[in-house]
C-alpha positions as CSV (number, residue, x, y, z in Angstrom):
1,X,103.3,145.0,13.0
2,X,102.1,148.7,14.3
3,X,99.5,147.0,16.6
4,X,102.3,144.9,18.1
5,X,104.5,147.1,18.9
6,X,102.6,149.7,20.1
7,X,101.4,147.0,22.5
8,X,104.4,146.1,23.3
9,X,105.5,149.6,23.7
10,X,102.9,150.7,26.3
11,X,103.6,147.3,27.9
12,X,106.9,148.1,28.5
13,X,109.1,145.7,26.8
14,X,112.3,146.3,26.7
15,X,113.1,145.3,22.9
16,X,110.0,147.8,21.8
17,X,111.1,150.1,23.4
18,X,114.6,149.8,22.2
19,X,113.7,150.0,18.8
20,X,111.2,152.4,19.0
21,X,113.7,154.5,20.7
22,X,116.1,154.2,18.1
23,X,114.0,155.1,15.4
24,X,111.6,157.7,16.6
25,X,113.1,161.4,16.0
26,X,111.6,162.3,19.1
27,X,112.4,159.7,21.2
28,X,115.9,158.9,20.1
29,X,117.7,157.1,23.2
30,X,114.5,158.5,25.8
31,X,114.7,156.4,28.8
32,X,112.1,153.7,29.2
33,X,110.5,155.3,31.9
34,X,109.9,158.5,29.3
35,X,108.7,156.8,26.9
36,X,106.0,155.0,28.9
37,X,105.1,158.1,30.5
38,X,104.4,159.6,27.0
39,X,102.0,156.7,26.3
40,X,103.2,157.1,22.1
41,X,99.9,157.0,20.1
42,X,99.2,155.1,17.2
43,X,100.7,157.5,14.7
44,X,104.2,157.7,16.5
45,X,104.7,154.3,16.4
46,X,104.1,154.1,12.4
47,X,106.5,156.8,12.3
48,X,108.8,154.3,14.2
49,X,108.0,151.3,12.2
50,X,108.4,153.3,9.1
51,X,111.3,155.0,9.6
52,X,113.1,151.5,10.9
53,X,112.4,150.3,7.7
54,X,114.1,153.0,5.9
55,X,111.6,154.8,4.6
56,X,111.0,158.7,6.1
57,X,107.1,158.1,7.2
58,X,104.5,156.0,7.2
59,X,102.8,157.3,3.5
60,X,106.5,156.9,2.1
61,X,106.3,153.4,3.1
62,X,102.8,152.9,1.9
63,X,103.8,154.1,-1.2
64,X,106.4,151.7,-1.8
65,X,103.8,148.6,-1.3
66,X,104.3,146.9,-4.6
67,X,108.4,146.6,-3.9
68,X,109.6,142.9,-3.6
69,X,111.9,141.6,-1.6
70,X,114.3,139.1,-3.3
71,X,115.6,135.6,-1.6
72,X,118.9,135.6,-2.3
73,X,119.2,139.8,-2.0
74,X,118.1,138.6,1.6
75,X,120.4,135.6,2.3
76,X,123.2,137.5,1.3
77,X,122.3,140.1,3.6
78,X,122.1,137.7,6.3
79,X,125.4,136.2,5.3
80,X,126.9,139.9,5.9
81,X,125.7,140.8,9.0
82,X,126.3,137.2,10.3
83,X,130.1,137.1,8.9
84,X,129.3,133.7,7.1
85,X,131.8,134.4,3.7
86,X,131.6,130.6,2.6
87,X,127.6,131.2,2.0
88,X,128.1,135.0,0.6
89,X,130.7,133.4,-1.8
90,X,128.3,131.1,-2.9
91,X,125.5,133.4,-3.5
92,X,127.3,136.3,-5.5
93,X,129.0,133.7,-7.5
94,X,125.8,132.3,-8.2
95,X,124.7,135.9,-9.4
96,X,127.3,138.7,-9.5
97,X,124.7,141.5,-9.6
98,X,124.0,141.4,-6.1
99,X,126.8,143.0,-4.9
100,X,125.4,146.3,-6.7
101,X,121.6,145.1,-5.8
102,X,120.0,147.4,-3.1
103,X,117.3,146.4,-0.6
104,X,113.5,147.2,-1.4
105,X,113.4,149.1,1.9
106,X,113.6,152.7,1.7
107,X,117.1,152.8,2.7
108,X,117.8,151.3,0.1
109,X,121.1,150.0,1.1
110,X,123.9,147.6,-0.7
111,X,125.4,144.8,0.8
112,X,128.5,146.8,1.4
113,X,126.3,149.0,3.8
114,X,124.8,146.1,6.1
115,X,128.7,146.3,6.7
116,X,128.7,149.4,8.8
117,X,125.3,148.1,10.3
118,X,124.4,151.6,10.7
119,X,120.7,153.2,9.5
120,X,119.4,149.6,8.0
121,X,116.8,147.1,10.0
122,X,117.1,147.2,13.7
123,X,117.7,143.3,13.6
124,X,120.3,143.9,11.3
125,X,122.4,145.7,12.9
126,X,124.9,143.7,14.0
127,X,128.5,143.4,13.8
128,X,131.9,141.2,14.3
129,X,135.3,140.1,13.9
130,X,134.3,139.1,10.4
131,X,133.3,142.2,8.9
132,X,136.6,143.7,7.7
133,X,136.8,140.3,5.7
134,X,133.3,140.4,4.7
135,X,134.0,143.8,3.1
136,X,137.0,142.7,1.5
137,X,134.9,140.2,-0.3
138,X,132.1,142.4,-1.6
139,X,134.9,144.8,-2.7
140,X,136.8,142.2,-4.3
141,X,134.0,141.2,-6.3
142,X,132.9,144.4,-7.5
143,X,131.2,146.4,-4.8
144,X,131.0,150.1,-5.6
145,X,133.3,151.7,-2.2
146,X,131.3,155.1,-2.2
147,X,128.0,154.2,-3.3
148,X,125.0,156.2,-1.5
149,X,122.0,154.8,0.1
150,X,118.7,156.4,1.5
151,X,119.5,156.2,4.7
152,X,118.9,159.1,7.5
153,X,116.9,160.6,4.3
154,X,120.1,160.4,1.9
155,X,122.6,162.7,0.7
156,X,126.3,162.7,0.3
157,X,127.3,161.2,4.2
158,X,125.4,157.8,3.1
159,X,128.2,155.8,2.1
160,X,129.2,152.6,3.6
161,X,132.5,154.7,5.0
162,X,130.7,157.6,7.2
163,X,127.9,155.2,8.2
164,X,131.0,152.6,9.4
165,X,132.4,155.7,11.3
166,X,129.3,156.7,12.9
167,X,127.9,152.9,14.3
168,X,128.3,151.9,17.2
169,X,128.3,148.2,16.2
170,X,131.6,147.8,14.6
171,X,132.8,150.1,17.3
172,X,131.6,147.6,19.9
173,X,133.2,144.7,18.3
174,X,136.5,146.4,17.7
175,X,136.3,146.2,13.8
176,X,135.5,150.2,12.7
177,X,139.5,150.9,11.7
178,X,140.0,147.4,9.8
179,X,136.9,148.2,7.9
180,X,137.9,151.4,7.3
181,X,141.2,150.8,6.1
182,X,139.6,148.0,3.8
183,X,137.7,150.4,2.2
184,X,140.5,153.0,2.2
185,X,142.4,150.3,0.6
186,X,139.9,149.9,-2.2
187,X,139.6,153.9,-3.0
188,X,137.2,154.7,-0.9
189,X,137.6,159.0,-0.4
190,X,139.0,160.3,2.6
191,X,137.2,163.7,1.6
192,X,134.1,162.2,0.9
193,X,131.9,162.1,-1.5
194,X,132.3,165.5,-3.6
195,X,134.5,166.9,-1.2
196,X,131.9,167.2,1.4
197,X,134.7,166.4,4.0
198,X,131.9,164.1,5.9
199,X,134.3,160.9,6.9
200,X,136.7,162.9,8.7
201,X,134.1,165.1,10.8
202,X,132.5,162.1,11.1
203,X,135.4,160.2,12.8
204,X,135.7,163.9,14.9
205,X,132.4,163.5,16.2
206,X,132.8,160.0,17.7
207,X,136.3,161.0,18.8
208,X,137.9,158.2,16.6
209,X,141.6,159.6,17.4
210,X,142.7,156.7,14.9
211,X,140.7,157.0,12.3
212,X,141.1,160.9,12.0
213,X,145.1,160.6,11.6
214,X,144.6,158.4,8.8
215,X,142.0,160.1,7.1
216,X,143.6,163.3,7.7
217,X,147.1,162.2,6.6
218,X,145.2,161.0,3.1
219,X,143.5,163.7,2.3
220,X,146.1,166.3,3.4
221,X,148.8,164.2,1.3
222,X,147.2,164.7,-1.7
């Protein structure tokens, strides 16, 4: 995969150079035209590959060789990003677990954060109308609200609620506020995990005017 897209890359393609561009720490959102210019070696483009699959470099990822990826961890994944409930039903009934299953990637995501489509796989990073229902139905069925994944390196803003708040996906597709307020609904903290007061200054950053009211008038009702 390195050789390709480096290829593609220095070629120019467009979708390279999207997702090396949105993986890369140097490089995040560069223009085309910069990127080209830099003619990325070899080693910046494992960086890329590496850290699009959630893991922080390229000997991180090597490391984590004899992980497994599971069918029906992956299908339900699919179902997520793809809003499809009737074949997500089907597959956590089949095996309730997966709602608290995390990827084999290093971001080591739930289902419930494919939701925010925010720090997982570049292709799936997707959202639509059907995500606030989506959501509902992991949550329903026994989701954790504020569990943490590895992604962006971890740590206490890694929840499916400040990852939501911070992509621009749901934003795009006009879903960020139901979501939130879906996982508001289902206890989600407005003060985030251990206080850290990351949801709201999240929802500050992107200037989510909506989204700050409510989270503010939680936290400061309490």
């Amino acid at each position: 995969m390195v050789g390709a897209v480096g290829e593609a890359v220095s070629g120019g393609d467009a979708a390279a150079i999207a997702y090396f561009t949105n993986w890369h720490p140097d490089f995040l959102g560069a223009a085309p035209t910069t990127v080209i210019e830099s003619a990325p070696g070899r080693a910046d483009v494992m960086l890329a590959v590496a850290r699009g699959h959630g893991f922080v470099d390229w000997p991180a990822a090597q490391r984590s060789g004899d992980r497994q990826f599971e069918a029906q961890f992956e299908a339900a994944a699919d179902a997520v990003v793809g809003g499809d409930e009737a074949s997500l039903a089907e597959l956590v009934a089949a095996r309730p677990s997966l709602v608290a299953d995390r990827s084999p990637l290093g971001h080591a995501a739930t289902l419930l954060h494919y939701v925010a489509a925010n720090g997982v796989e570049f292709r799936r990073q997707e959202s639509g109308p059907r995500a606030p229902a989506v959501a509902e139905q992991l949550l329903s069925a026994g989701a954790a609200v504020d569990a943490l994944a590895d992604t962006y390196g971890g740590g206490t803003a890694q929840t499916a609620l400040v990852l939501l708040l911070t992509s621009g996906h749901p934003a795009q597709a006009g879903v960020t506020n139901a979501v939130l307020d879906v996982l508001l609904r289902h206890g989600a903290d407005p003060s985030g995990v251990n206080g850290d007061g990351a949801p709201l200054r999240a929802a500050q950053r992107v200037g989510n005017d909506g989204a700050v009211r409510r989270l503010t008038g939680l936290i400061e009702g309490r």
